[in-house]
N, C-alpha and C positions, 0 to 999 in steps of 0.2 A: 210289324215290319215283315216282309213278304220275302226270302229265301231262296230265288230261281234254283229251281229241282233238289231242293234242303240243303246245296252244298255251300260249303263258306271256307274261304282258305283264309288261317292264320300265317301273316308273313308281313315281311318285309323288303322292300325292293333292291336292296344291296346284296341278300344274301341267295348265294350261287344254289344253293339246295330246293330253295325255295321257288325261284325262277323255272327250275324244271316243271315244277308241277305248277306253275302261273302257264309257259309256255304250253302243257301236255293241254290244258284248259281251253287256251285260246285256237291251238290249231287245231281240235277236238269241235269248238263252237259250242261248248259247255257252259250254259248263262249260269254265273254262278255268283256269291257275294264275297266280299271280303273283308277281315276285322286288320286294319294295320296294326302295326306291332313296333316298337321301338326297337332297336336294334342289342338293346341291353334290357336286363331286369331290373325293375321288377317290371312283371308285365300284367296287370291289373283284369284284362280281359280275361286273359287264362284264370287266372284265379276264380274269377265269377265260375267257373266250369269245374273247378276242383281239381286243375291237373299242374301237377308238379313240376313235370317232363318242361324242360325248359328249352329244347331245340327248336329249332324253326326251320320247315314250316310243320304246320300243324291241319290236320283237314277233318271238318264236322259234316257227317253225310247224315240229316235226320238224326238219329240219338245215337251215331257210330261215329266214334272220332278215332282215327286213322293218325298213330305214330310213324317218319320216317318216310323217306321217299322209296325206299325200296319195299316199301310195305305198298302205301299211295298208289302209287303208279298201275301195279297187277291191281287193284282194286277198284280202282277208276276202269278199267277196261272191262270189267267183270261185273261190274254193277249197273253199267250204261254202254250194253256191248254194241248198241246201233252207232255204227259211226267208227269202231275200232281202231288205233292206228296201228295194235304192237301187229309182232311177224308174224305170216301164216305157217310159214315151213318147218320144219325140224331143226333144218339147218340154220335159216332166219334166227329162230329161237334161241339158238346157244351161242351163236353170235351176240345178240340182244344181250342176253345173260352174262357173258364176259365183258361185253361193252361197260354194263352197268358196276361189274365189280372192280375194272381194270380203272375206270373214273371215280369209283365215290370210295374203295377199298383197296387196291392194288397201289396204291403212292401218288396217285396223278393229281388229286385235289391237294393231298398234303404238302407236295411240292408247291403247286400251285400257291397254297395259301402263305410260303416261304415270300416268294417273288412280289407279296403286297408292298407298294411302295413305301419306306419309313417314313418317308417326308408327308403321308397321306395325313390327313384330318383327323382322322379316328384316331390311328395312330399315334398322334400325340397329346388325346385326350386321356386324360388319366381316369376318368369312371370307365371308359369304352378299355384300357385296359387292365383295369383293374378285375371288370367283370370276363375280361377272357381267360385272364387266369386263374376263375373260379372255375369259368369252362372245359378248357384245357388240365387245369389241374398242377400246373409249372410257371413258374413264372415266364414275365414277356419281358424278357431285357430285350432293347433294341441294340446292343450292341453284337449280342451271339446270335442276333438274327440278318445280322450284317454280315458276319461271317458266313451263317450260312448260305446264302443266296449262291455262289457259285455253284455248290454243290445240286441247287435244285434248279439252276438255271440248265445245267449238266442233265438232268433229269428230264426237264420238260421238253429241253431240246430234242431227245431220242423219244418222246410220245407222240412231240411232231412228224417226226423221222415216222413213226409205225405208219403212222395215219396218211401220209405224203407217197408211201411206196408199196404201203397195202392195200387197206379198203379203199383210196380214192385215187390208185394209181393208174386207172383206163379211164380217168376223165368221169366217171358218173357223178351226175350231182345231189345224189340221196346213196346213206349206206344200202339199200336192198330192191335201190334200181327203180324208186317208188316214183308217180310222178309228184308228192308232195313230202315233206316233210313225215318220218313216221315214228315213233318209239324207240328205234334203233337210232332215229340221227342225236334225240333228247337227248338221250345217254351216252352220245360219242362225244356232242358238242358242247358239253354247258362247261367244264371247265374252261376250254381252252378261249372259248367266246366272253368269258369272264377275264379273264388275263387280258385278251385283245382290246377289251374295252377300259382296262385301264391303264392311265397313259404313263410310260415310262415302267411300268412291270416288267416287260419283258425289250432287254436288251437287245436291238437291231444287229449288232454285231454278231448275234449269234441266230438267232429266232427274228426274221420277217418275211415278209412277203418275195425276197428274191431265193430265200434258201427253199420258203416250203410256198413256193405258190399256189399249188392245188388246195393246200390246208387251208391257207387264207382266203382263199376264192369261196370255198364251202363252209366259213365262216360266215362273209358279208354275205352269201347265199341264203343262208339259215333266217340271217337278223331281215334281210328284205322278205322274205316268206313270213316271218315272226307279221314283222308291218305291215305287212299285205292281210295278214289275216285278225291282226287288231282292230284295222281302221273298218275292216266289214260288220264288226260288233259292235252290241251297245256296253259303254262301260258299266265293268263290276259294280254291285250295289255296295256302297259301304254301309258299315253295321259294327256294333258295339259287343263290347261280350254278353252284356247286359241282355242288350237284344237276339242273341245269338237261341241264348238259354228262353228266352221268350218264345222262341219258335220252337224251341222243343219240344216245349211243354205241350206241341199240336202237332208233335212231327213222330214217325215212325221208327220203328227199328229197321233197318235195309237189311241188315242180317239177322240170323235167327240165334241161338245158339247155342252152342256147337256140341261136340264130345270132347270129352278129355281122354284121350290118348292112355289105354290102360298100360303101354308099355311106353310110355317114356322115361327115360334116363333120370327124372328128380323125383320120378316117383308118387306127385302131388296128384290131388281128387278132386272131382268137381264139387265146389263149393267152399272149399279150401280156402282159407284169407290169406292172399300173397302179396309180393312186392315186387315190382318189374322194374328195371329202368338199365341205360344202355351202359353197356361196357366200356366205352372211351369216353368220347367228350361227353359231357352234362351229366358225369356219373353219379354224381353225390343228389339226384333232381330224381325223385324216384317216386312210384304211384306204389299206393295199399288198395286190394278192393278183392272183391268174392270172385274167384276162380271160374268162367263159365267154358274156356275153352282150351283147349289146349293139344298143339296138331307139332309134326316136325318141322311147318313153317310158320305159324302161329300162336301168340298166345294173347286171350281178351279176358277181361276182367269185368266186372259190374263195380261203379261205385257213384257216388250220390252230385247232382251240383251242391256248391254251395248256399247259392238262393234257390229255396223253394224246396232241398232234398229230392230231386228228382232223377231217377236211376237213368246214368248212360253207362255206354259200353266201352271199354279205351281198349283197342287195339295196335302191339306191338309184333316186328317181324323176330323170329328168334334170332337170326342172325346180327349176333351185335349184340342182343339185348342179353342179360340174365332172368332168371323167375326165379322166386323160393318162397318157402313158409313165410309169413309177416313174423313170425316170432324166433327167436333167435337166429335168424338167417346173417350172412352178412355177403354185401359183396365186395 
């Protein structure tokens, strides 16, 4: 099975994290594969690959699998930099950089994820939340999730409000004035384009199209640029974990690697056997493997597939994540 340019994203179509980097892909023209993924665990494909990390999405570049969309994303531009969308400027860039914290860290998704309808499908399947509150780590009463919803409706309201009377308040139709879609829109718009697309989330009485009309407009703007630039590509190859790990077995390492950081804060050595995994959601879903890199925005490990024992590289962003010793460490 054949891997346009060894990339394959693990994902699923409902989730908001994941669509960034499905979107960063399509408007990029990056022919790439993809392994579907259910929406809950267990997830069978991953496993063929040995990795624990239970978020999604998930990205295999050749023998470099890529945790975290804030990891993703800088990486995708830096690996395949013909074609680039993020910002050229200083200023672009910090822009960019707060966009990105102010949506996936800053409270904009967490609110957002408040505002899912309870009447929704998932919602009142009991494995779908059974497994988020392994996720999460608290339980999902729908009733204290009832209550909450005013509080985040309060929340999202004023992110519209930012976006309505800041970066889109002289009418442009890209944050950086671009003539297409670029890095900086990804990271402004995947929440709120995820809210809008589902029906009854967000309350008209407070959040539509009359209060923030420019929001909205740069919304359905985004989704027709999305469509416009789907319908010019051939669809994703779909592929198995199975098959995933089959092309590894002929595929490269994209990166090399790295140093370990003689003065980082834990102190840890190249070669080191550590354990990584993220600080909030899917904390208890955690990887063991040999220490090969370790930087203040980085840290990769080496450890084995399952079939065939064949050494990859898992790369997490520090940000979010923990690292320590594999032996008595805890997080």
């Amino acid at each position: 099975m054949s891997i346009p340019n060894d990339i394959c994203l693990f994902w699923y179509t409902t989730s908001p994290y994941a669509r960034k980097i499905s979107w960063y892909l399509t408007l990029r023209g990056l022919a790439h594969a993809q392994c579907m993924q259910p929406n809950v665990l267990p997830r069978p494909d991953m496993e063929q690959l040995n990795i624990a990390y239970r978020r999604i999405p998930l990205l295999a570049v050749g023998k470099d699998v890529y945790l975290d969309t804030r990891l993703i994303l800088p990486k995708l531009e830096a690996l395949f930099p013909d074609g680039a969308i993020g910002p050229k400027s200083v200023e672009e860039q910090a822009i960019q950089r707060l966009l990105e914290k102010w949506t996936s860290d800053a409270g904009v998704f967490t609110r957002s994820a408040q505002l899912i309808p309870l009447a929704a499908p998932a919602m009142k399947d009991p494995n779908f939340r059974k497994d988020r509150e392994d996720f999460t780590g608290r339980p999902w009463d729908l009733n204290v999730m009832a209550r909450a919803r005013p509080e985040a409706t309060v929340h999202i309201r004023d992110a519209f409000e930012i976006l309505e009377t800041t970066l889109l308040a002289d009418g442009r139709e890209w944050i950086f004035n671009t003539e297409k879609p670029s890095l900086g829109d990804i990271d402004a718009v995947w929440p709120f384009h995820w809210l809008v697309g589902m029906p009854t989330a967000l309350d008209p009485n407070y959040i539509s199209p009359t209060q923030f009309p420019k929001t909205f407009a740069y919304i359905d703007r985004f989704g027709k640029a999305l469509k416009a630039a789907r319908e010019s590509l051939p669809k994703p190859v779909s592929v198995t974990g199975a098959q995933v790990v089959e092309h590894m077995a002929n595929a490269r390492f994209y990166e090399p690697a790295g140093n370990v950081d003689a003065n980082d804060p834990t102190g840890l050595k190249s070669g080191d056997e550590v354990t990584i995994g993220p600080l909030d959601s899917g904390a208890k879903h955690r990887d063991t493997g040999r220490l090969v890199t370790l930087t203040p925005n980085e840290v990769v490990l080496a450890k084995q597939t399952r079939a065939g024992g064949m050494e990859l590289h898992v790369h997490a962003p520090r940000w979010g994540f923990r690292v320590f010793r594999a032996t008595g460490g805890k997080i």
